[in-house]
GUVO-638186 format. One record per residue (C-alpha): residue in one letter; chain; x, y negated, z negated; residue number from 1. Coordinates in nm, 4 decimals. Each point is the difference from the previous one (the first is absolute). Layout:
! GUVO-638186
balo, kemar, c1, c2, c3, semar
a, A, X, Y, Z, NUM
...
END
This chain:
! GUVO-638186
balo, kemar, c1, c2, c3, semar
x, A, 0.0000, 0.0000, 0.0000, 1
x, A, 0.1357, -0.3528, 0.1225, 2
x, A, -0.0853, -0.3479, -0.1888, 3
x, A, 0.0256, -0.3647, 0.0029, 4
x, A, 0.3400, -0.1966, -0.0053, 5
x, A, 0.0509, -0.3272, 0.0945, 6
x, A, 0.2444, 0.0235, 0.2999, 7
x, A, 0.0247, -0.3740, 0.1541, 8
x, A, -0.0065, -0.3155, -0.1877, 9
x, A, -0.0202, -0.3734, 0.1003, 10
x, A, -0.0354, -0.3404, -0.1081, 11
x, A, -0.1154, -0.3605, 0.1653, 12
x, A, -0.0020, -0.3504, -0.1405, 13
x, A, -0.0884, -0.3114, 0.1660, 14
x, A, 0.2761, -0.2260, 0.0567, 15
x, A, -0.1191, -0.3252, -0.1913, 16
x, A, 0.1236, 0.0062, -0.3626, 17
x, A, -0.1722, -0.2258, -0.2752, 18
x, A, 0.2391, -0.0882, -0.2686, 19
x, A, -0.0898, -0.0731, -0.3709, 20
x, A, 0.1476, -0.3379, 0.0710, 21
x, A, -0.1962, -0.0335, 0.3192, 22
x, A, -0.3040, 0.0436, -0.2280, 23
x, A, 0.1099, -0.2597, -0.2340, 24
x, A, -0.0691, -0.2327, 0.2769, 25
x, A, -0.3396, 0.1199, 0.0540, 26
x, A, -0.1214, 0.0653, -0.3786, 27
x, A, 0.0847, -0.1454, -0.3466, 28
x, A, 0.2274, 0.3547, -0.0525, 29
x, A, 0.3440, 0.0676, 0.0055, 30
x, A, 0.2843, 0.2353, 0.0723, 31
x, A, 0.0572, 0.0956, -0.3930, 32
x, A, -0.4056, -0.0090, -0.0958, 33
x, A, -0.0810, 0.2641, 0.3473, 34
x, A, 0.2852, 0.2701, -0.0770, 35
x, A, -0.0362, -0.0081, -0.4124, 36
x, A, -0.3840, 0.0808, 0.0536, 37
x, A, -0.0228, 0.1981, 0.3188, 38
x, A, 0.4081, 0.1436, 0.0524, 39
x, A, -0.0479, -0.1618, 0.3747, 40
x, A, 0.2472, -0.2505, 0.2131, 41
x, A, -0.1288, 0.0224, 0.3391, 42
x, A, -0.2581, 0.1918, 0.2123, 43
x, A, -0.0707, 0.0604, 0.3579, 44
x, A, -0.2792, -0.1895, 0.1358, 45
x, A, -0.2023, -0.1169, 0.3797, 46
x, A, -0.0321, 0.4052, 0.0735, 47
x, A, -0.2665, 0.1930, 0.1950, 48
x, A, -0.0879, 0.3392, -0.0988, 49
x, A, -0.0151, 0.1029, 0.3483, 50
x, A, 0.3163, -0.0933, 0.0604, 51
x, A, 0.1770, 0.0897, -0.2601, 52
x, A, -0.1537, 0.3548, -0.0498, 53
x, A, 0.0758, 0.0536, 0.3958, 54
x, A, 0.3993, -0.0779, -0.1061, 55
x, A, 0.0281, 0.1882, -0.3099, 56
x, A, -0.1883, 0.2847, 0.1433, 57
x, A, 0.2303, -0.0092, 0.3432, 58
x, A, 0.2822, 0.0426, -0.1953, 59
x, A, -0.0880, 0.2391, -0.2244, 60
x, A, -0.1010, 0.2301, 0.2525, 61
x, A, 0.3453, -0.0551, 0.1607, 62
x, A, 0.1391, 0.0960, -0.3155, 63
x, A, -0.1655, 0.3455, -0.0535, 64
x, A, 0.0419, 0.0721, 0.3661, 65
x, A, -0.3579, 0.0037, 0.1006, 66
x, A, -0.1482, -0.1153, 0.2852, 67
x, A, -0.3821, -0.1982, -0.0049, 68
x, A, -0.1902, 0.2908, 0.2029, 69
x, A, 0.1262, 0.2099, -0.3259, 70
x, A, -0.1854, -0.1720, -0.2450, 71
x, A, -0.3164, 0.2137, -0.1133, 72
x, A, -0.1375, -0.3087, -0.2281, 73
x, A, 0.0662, -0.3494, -0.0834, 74
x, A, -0.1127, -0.1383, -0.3168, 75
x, A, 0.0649, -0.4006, -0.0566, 76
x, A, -0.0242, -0.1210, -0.3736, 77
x, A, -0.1106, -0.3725, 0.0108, 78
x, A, -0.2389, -0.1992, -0.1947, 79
x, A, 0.0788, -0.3301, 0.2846, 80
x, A, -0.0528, 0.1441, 0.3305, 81
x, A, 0.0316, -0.2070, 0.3197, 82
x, A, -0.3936, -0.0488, 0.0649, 83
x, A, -0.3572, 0.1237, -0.1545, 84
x, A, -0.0155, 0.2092, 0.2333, 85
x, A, 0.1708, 0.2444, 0.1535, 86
x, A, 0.2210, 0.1667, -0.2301, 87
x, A, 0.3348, -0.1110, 0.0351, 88
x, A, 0.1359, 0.3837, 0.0082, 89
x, A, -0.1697, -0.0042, 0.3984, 90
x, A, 0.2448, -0.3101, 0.0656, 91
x, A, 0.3065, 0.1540, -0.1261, 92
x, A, -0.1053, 0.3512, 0.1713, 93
x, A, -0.0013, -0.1093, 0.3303, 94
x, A, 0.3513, -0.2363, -0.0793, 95
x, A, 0.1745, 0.3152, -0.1315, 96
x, A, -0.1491, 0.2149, 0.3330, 97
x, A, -0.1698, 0.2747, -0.2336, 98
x, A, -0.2426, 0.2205, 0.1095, 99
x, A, -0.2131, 0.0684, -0.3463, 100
x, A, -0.2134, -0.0965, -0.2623, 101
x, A, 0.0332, -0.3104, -0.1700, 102
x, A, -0.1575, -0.1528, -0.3215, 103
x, A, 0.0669, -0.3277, -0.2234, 104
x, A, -0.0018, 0.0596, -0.3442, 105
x, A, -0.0907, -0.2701, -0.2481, 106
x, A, 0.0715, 0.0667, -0.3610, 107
x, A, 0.1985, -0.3606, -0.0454, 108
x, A, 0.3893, 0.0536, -0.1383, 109
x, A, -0.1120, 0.3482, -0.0735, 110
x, A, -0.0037, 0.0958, 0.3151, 111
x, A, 0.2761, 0.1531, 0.1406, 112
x, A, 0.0011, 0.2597, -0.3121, 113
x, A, -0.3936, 0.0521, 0.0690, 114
x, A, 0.1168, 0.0397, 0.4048, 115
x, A, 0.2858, 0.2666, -0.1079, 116
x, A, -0.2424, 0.2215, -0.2014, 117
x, A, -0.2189, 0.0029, 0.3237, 118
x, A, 0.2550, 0.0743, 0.2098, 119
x, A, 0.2006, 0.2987, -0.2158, 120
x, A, -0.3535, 0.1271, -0.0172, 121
x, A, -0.0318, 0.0360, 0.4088, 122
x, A, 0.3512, 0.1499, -0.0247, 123
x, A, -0.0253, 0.2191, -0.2423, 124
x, A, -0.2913, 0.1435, 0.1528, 125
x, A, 0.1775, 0.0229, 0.3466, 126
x, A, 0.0166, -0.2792, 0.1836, 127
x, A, 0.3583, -0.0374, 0.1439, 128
x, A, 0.1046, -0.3611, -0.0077, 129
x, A, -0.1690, -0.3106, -0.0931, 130
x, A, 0.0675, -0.3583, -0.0271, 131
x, A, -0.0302, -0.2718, -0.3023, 132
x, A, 0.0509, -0.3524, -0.0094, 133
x, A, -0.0974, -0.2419, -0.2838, 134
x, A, -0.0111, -0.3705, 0.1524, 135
x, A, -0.1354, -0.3112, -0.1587, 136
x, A, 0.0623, -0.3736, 0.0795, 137
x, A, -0.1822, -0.1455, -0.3260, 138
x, A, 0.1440, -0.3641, 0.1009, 139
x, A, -0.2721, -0.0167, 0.2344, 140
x, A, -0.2624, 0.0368, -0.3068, 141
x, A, 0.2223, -0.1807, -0.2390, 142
x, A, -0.1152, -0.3524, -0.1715, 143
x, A, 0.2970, -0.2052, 0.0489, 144
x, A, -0.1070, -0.2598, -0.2449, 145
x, A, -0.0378, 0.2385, -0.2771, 146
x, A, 0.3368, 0.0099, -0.2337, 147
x, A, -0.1034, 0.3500, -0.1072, 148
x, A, -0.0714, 0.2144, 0.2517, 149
x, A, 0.1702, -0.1492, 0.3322, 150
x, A, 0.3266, 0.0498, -0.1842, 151
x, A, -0.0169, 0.3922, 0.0209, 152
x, A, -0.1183, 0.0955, 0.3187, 153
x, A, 0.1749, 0.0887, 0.2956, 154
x, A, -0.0116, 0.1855, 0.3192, 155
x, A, 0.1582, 0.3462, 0.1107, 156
x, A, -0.0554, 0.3848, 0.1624, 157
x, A, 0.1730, 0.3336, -0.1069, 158
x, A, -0.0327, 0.2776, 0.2280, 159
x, A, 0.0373, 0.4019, -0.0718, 160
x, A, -0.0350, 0.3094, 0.2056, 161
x, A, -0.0573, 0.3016, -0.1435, 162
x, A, 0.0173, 0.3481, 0.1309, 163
x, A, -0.1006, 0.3463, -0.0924, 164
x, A, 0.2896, 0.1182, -0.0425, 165
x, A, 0.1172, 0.1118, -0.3075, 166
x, A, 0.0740, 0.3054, -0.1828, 167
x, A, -0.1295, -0.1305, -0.3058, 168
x, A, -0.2328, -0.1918, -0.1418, 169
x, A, 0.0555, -0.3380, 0.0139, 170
x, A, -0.3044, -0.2094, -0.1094, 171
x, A, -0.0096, 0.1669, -0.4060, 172
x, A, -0.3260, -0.2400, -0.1571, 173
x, A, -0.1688, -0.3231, 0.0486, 174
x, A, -0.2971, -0.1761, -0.1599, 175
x, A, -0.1947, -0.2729, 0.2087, 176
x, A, -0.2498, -0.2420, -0.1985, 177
x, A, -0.2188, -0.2668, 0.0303, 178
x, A, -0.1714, -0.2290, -0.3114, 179
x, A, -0.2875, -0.2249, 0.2438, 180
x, A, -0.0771, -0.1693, -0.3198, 181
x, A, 0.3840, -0.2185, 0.0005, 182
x, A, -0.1313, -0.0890, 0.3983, 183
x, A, -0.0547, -0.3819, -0.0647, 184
x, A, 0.3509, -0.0417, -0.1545, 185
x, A, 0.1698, 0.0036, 0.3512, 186
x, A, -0.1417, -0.0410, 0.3141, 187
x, A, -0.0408, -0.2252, 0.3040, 188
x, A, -0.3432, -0.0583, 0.1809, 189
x, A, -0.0264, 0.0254, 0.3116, 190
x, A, 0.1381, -0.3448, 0.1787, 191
x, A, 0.1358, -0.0632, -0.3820, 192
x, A, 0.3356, -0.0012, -0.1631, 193
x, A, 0.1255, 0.2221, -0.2588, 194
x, A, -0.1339, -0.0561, -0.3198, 195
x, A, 0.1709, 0.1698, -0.3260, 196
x, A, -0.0361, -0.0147, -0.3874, 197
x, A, 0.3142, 0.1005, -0.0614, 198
x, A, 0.0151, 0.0852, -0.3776, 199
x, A, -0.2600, 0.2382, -0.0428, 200
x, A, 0.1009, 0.1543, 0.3813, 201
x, A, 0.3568, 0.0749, -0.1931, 202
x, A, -0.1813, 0.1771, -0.3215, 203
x, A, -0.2200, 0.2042, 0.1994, 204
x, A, 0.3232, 0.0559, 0.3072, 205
x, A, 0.2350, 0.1569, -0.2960, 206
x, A, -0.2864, 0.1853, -0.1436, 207
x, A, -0.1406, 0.1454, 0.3577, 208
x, A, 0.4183, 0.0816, 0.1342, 209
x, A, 0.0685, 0.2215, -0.3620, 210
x, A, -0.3053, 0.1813, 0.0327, 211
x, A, 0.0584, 0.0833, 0.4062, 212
x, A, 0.3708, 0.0724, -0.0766, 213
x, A, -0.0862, 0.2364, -0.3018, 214
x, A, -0.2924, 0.1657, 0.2027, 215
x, A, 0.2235, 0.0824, 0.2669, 216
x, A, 0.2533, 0.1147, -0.1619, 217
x, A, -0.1963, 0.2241, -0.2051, 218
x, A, -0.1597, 0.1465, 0.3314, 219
x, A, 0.3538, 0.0368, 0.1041, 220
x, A, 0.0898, 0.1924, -0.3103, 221
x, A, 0.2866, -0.1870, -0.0917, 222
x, A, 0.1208, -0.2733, -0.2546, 223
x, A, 0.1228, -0.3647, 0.0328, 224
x, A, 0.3308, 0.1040, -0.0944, 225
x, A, 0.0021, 0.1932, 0.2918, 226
x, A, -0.0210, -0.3001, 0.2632, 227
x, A, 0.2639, -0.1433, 0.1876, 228
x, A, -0.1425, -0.2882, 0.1363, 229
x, A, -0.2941, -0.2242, -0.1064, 230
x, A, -0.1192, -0.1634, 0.3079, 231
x, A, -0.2606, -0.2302, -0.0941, 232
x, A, -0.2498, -0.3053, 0.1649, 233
x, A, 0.2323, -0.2817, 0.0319, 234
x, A, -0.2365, -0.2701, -0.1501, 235
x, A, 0.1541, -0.1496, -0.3157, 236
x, A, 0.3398, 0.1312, -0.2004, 237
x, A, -0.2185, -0.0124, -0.3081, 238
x, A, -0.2926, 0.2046, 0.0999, 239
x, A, 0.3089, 0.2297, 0.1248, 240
x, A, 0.2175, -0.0027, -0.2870, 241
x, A, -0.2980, 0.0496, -0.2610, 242
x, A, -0.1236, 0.3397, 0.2112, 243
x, A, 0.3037, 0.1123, -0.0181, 244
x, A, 0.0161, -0.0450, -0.4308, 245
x, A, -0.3026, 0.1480, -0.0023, 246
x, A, 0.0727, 0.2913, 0.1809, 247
x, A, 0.3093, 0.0504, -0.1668, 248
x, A, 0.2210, -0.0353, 0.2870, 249
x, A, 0.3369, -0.1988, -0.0162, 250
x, A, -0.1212, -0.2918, 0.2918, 251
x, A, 0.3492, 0.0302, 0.1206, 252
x, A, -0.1417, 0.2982, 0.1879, 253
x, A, -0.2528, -0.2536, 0.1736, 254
x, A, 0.0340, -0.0707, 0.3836, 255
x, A, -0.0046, -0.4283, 0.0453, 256
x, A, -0.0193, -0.1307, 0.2803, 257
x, A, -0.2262, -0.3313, -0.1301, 258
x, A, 0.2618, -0.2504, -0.0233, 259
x, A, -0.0015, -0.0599, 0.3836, 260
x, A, -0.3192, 0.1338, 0.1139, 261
x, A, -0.2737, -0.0893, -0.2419, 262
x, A, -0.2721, 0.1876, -0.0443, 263
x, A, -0.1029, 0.1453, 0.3340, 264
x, A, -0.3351, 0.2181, -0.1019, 265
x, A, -0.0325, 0.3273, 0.2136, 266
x, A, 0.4179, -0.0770, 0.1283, 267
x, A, 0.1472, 0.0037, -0.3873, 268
x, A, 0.0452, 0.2807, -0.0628, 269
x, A, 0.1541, 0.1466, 0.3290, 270
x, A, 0.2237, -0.2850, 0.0190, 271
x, A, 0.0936, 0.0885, -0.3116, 272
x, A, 0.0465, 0.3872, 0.0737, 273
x, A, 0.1998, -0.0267, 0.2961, 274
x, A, 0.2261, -0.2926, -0.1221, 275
x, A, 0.1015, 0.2909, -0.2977, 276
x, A, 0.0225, 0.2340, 0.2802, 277
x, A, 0.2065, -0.1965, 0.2589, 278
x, A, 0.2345, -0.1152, -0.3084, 279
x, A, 0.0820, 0.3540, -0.1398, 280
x, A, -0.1974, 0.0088, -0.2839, 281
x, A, -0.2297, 0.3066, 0.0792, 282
x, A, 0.1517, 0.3230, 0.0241, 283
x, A, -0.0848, 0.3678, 0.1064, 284
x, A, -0.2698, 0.1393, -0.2474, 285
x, A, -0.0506, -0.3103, -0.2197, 286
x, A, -0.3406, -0.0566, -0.0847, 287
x, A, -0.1540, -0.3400, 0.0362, 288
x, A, -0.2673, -0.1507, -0.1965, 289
x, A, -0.2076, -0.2221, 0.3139, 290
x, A, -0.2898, -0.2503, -0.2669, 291
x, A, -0.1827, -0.3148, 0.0428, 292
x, A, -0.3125, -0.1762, -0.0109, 293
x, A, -0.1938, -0.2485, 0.1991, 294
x, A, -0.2928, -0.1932, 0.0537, 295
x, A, -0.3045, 0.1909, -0.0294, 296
x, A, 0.1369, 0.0794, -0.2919, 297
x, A, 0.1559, 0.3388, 0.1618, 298
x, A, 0.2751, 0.1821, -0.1449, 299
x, A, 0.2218, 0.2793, 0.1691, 300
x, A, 0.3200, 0.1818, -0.0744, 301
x, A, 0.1343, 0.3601, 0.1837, 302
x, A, 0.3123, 0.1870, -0.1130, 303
x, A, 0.1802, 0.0854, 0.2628, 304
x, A, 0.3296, 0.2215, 0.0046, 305
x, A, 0.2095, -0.1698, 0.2988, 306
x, A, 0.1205, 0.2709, 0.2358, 307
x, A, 0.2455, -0.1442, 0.3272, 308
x, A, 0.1366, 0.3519, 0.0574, 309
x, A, -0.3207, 0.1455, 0.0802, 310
x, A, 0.0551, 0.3053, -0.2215, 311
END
């Protein structure tokens, strides 16, 4: 019996960077105040989910080796897609040339992990090779006369391929959740900028990431000593850093990537993943600890036991 593994990996960012300073010109805010609350310096911003989901996705298909027509399903994680209507996923399909069946998923910055549930389930159950991009450009909804929210949010995609083809199981537990009662504490009507209330969307975030993190590990049958790599929503270095206390894991062992890409909903966490990848940090067999949270509220986290040899 084959499973999942993620195969290919990719990233895109616009090339416009904001700068905390940048935003001192815009907002009463500065450098100091931005990164001592939120851990951020700079993020990506003027980016199209089309576009940016068609370059991550190109490359990451280059990277595993696999050409469009091989592509079984396409799943796009986005809670900002290009229009109302159609789903963004068709766009990027016909840019990338594949030949399948193609679906946006919206479960804000939980996204991606919601997307890579959904897709380990198709391969698990035998479908061959399958495509996942998470892709938002939240400067489009962003307020950029509010000094609380428009200093977090920034644009990005993160692309991964997976295959069916390894020896072993590779996708061990994951919990997905979803609390409609937290709803009006972040969202963004439609023609509307984001809206936030930040304090009681960082209680409930910590709250919502243990629980997904302990569910899944528990599914996984494993403990937090156990994990190799934390690689959380990028939203705030506090929200981060108080998940991992509660979960009693050292946050040394969390991915950041936050500092120069803000918080980047359904992209976080792969551009977090595949910046630990691409740097060394991951290696054969470790298992990683994929959490976060979003608007909605949602909450998702999957252990996953990172396999690049195939075996």
């Amino acid at each position: 019996m084959a499973f999942g593994r993620i195969t290919g990996w990719a990233i895109d960012l616009p090339e416009r960077i904001l700068t905390n300073d940048e935003l001192a010109q815009m907002v009463d805010t500065s450098d100091e105040w931005i990164r001592e609350r939120s851990g951020i310096s700079a993020r990506h911003i003027d980016g199209k989910v089309s576009e940016m989901s068609t370059n991550a996705g190109k490359a990451a298909l280059e990277k595993a080796g696999v050409k469009p027509e091989e592509i079984d399903l396409f799943i796009l994680a986005t809670t900002t897609a290009d229009k109302v209507v159609p789903a963004t996923s068709s766009i990027v399909q016909n840019n990338l040339g594949l030949s399948c069946g193609a679906f946006d998923l919206n479960a804000a910055c939980s996204g991606f992990v919601y997307g890579l549930v959904t897709a380990m389930q198709f391969a698990d159950s035998g479908m061959e090779k399958i495509l996942l991009i998470g892709s938002d450009s939240l400067s489009t909804f962003t307020d950029w006369e509010d000094r609380t929210t428009c200093v977090l949010f920034g644009d990005g995609a993160g692309a991964v391929v997976i295959e069916r083809t390894s020896e072993q199981p590779c996708f061990l537990g994951w919990d997905l959740m979803a609390d409609g009662s937290a709803a009006d504490l972040l969202y963004c009507e439609h023609g509307g900028k984001i809206v936030m209330h930040g304090q009681e969307v960082f209680r409930r975030a910590v709250i919502a990431m243990e629980n997904a993190a302990n569910a899944a590990m528990e599914k996984a049958g494993i403990t937090n000593d156990q994990i190799s790599l934390v690689v959380p929503h990028q939203a705030n270095v506090r929200i981060i850093d108080a998940a991992m206390k509660r979960l009693g894991i050292p946050k040394e062992k969390a991915a950041l990537v936050m500092d120069t890409t803000g918080n980047t909903s359904a992209a976080s966490i792969p551009l977090a993943l595949i910046d630990s990848i691409d740097s060394g940090q991951v290696e054969q067999d470790d298992l990683l600890l994929l959490v976060g949270f979003g608007a909605g509220m949602t909450s998702a986290a999957a252990v996953v036991r990172w396999n690049s040899a195939g075996n």
